[in-house]
N, C-alpha and C positions, 0 to 999 in steps of 0.2 A: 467526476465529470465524464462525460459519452457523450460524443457528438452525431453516432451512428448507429444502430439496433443490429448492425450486423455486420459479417468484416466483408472486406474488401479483398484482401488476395485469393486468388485461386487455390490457394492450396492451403491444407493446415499443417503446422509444426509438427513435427512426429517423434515420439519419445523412446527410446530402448524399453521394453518391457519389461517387468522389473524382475524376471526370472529367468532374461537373458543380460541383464547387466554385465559389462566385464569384468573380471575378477580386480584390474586397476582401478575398475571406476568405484569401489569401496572405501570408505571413510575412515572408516577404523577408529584410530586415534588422534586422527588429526581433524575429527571433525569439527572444534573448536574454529580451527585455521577455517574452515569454510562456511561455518557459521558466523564469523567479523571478527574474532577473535582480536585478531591485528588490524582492523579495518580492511581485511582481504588487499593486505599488502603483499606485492610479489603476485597476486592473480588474476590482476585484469589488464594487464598489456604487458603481454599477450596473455589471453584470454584463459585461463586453465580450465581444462579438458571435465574434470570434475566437477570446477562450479560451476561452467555451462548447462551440465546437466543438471544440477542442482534450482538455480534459477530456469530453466525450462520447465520441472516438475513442478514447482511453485507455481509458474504462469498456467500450469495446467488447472493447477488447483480454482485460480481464479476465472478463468475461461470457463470453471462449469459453473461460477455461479451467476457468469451470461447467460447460457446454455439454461439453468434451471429458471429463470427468472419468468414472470407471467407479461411479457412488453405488450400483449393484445389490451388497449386500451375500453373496449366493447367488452371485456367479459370481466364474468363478475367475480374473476377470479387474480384480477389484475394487480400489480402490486405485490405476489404471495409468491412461493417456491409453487414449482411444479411438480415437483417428486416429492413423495414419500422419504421422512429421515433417512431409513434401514436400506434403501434403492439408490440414493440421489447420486454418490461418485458413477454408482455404474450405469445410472441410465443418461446421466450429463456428460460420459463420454471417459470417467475414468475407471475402468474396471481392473482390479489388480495392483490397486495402491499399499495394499498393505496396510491403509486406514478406515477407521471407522469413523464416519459422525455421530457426533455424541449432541450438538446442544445449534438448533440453528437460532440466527441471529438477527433481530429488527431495527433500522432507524425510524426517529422520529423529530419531526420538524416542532419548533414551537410556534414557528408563524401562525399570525391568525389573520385569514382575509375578510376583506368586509362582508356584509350580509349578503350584497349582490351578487358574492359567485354563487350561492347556493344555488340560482338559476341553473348555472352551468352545468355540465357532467361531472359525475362526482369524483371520477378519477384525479378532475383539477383540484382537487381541496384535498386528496388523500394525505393523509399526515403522518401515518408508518408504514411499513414497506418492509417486506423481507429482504436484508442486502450480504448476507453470506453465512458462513457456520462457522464452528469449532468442529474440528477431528484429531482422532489421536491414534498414532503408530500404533497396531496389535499383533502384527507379522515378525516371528521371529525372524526369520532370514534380511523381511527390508530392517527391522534392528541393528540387526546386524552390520548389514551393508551401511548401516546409517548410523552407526558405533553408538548411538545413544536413542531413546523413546522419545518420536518428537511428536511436537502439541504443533497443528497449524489452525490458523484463527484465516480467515479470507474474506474481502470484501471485494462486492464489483463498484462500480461506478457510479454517476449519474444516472435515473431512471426516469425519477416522478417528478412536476411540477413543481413543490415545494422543495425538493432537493436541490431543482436547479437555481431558485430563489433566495437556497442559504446559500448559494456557492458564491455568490453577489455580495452576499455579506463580508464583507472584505477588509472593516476596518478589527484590527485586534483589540483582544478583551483579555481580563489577567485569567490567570487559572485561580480555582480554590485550595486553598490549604497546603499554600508554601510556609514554611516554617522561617527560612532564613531569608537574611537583606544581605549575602553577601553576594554580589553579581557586579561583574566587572561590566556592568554597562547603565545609561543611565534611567534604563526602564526595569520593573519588575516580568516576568516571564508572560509570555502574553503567545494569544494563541488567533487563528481564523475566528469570528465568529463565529460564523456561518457552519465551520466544520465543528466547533465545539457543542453549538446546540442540538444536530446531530446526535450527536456521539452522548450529551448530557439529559437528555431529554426525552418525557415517558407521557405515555396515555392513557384513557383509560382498559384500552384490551393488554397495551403489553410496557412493558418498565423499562426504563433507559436502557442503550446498548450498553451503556458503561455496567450495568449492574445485571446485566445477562452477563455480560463478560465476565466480570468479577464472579458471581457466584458457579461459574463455570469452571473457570481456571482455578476455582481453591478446591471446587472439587475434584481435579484429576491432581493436585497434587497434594491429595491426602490420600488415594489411591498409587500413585505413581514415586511419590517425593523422594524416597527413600534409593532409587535408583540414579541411573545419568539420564536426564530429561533435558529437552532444549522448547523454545517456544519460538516459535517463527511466524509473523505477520506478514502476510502476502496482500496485495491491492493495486490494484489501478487508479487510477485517476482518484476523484474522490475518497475513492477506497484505500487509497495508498495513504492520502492523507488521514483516514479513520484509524488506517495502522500504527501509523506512528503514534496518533493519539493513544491508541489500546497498550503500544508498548510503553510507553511514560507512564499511563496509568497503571499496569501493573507491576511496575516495577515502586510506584511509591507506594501500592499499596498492600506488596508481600514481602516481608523483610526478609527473605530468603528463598527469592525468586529465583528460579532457572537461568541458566543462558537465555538472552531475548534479542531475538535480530528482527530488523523489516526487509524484505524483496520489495520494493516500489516501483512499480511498471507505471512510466510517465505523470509523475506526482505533484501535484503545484504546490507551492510553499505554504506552511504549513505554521510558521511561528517568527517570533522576533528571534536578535540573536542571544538573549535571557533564558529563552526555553531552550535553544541550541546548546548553550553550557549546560542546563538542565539536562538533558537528555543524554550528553558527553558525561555528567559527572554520574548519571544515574547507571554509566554503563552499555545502553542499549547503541547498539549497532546498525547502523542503515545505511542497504547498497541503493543509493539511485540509480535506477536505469533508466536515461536522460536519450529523448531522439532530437536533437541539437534543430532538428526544421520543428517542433510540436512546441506551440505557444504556450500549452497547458504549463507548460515545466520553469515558464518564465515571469507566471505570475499564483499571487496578486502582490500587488504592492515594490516597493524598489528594497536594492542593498547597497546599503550605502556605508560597509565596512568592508577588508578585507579579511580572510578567514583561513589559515593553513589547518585542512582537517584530512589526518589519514593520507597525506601525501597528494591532496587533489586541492588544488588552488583555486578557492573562490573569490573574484574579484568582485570591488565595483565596475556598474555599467555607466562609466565615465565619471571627471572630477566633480564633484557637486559641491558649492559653494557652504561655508559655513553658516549662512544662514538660510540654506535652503534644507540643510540636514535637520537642523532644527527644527524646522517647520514640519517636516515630515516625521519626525521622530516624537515631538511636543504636541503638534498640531493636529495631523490627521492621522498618526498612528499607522502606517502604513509601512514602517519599516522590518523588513522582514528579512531573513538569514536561510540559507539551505543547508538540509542538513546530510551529517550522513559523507561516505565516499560515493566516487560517482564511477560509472559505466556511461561512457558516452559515445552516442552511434550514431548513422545520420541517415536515414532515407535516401537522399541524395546518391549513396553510393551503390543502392538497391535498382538492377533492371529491373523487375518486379514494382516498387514501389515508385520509383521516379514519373515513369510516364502515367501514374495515377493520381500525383501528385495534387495535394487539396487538404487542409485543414484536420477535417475528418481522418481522413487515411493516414495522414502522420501520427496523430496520435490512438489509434486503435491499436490493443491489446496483441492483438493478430502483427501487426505492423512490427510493435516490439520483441514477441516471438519468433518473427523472422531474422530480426537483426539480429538478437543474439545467437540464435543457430549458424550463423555465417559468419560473425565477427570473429578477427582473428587478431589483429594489433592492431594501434594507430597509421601505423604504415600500412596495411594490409586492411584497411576496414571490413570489408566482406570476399570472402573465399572465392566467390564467384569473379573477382576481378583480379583475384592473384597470378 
């Protein structure tokens, strides 16, 4: 989801370049620890030095695949990357990552609208969309500094009409080809619709993301395997949500898949709590990074259990009667679980952000790369007020 085509604050987030990095700011051998290893326990309040940087590179990753995106709805180019593979970090603003794009990446809607849009411009009916890439660490020094070869996979957000139409889709659907019924809840693993058809769904120019992704990632790790590799999904909004879907998926579908973590820049719920043990017992790792005012992060659907994950307490949003859980749970499918440890920041405490305060600006990409550059403890939320 995007509620805006472009950000809002004055200024952009600024990153150390990655050949004046500090000699601390190195990962070494603890990069496991800042990949979720431990669910990045012991490093977000207060906020460590390292994986701010970490999460800031990632938000960069995904900010260029705003920056690359064709938003001009008049050209007939709308919907597609703007750059060239072999160009796209350095002309979308990241020059000097140490990574190369290997394989970009399309979604596709299965909706079909009636015959009377055909009228309309065609942009309203487009049904795939370039929404981010695969790149993979080549720089031996960012290696280095980054103790292992890593794969990032990045998705942006809401774009196209049909996009926004699956985002609607809100009631859950089960996933394919679970093997076991051993799940301490009384639903099988069940997901967004809306974000799975996405994610499962192909046309005739281009094949599911799921299956761009897979024949991707098996290829860099028949190239790669044999080394320390890590796999990190980065995304925003919708995109955040496609991530987590990409890391579930590849983890049941390589039996000795890499390290696999999500960065979630303002992510809406994404599954019941079935695919939450899912996703806990499959290993994969997910930092929310939650702006406490952005509504995106509060829905779809309610939670109607409590959750201790990773040291961050999920409640219910108040007591809900026994036969209203039911309803929800039996009836409309609607119950739904977060996943993952949380990073929680607030606009509220942003000069910058407050007196711009509105929907939109809460939860932009931009928004959330500011909080985390300032954030410093729960007592201290932004630097700027210390």
């Amino acid at each position: 989801m995007r509620l805006t085509m472009k950000y809002t604050l004055p200024a952009k987030t600024k990153l150390p370049k990655r050949d004046v990095v500090p000699h601390q700011l190195k990962l070494g051998k603890k990069w496991n620890e800042y990949h979720g290893s431990n669910n990045w326990e012991g490093l977000l309040d207060p906020l460590d030095e390292k994986l701010r940087v970490e999460i800031l590179r990632y938000g960069k990753f995904v900010e260029s695949t705003y920056n690359s995106f064709v938003f001009d709805t008049s050209s007939p180019l709308y919907g597609t990357c703007r750059h060239p593979k072999h160009s796209l970090l350095h002309r979308s603003g990241l020059p000097g990552t140490g990574y190369r794009l290997t394989k970009n990446l399309h979604a596709t809607s299965c909706i079909r609208l009636p015959r009377w849009v055909d009228k309309l411009p065609s942009w309203v009916s487009k049904q795939s969309s370039w929404i981010g890439y695969v790149a993979v660490c080549q720089d031996k020094e960012e290696i280095a500094r980054l103790g292992r070869r890593d794969i990032v996979v990045a998705f942006r957000g809401t774009a196209t009409c049909l996009e926004w139409l699956e985002n609607f889709r809100s009631t859950l659907t089960q996933i394919a080809n679970i093997s076991s019924d051993d799940f301490p809840y009384p639903q099988r693993p069940m997901v967004e619709s809306g974000f799975l058809s996405l994610y499962s769904s192909s046309a005739q120019r281009y094949q599911s993301l799921q299956n761009e992704v897979r024949e991707e990632i098996s290829r860099l790790l028949q190239s790669y395997g044999d080394e320390p590799l890590s796999i990190t999904m980065a995304g925003h909004s919708l995109g955040a949500a496609l991530a987590a879907l990409t890391a579930y998926d590849i983890t049941k579908t390589f039996k000795h898949a890499p390290s696999v973590s999500v960065i979630s820049f303002g992510g809406p719920r994404v599954g019941n709590p079935s695919f939450r043990h899912e996703v806990e017992k499959n290993g994969i790792k997910i930092l929310r990074i939650v702006n406490s005012t952005d509504i995106i992060t509060k829905v779809p659907g309610f939670i109607i259990d409590d959750h201790e994950d990773g040291g961050n307490h999920v409640a219910s949003p108040g007591a809900l009667s026994t036969w209203l859980q039911k309803f929800i749970v039996e009836i409309t499918q609607w119950n739904y679980a977060n996943l993952g440890s949380e990073l929680r920041l607030c606009s509220e405490n942003s000069p910058i952000v407050k007196p711009n305060k509105n929907v939109a600006t809460c939860h932009e990409l931009n928004t959330y790369l500011h909080l985390v550059n300032g954030f410093r403890t729960s007592t201290c939320p932004l630097k700027v007020n210390c």
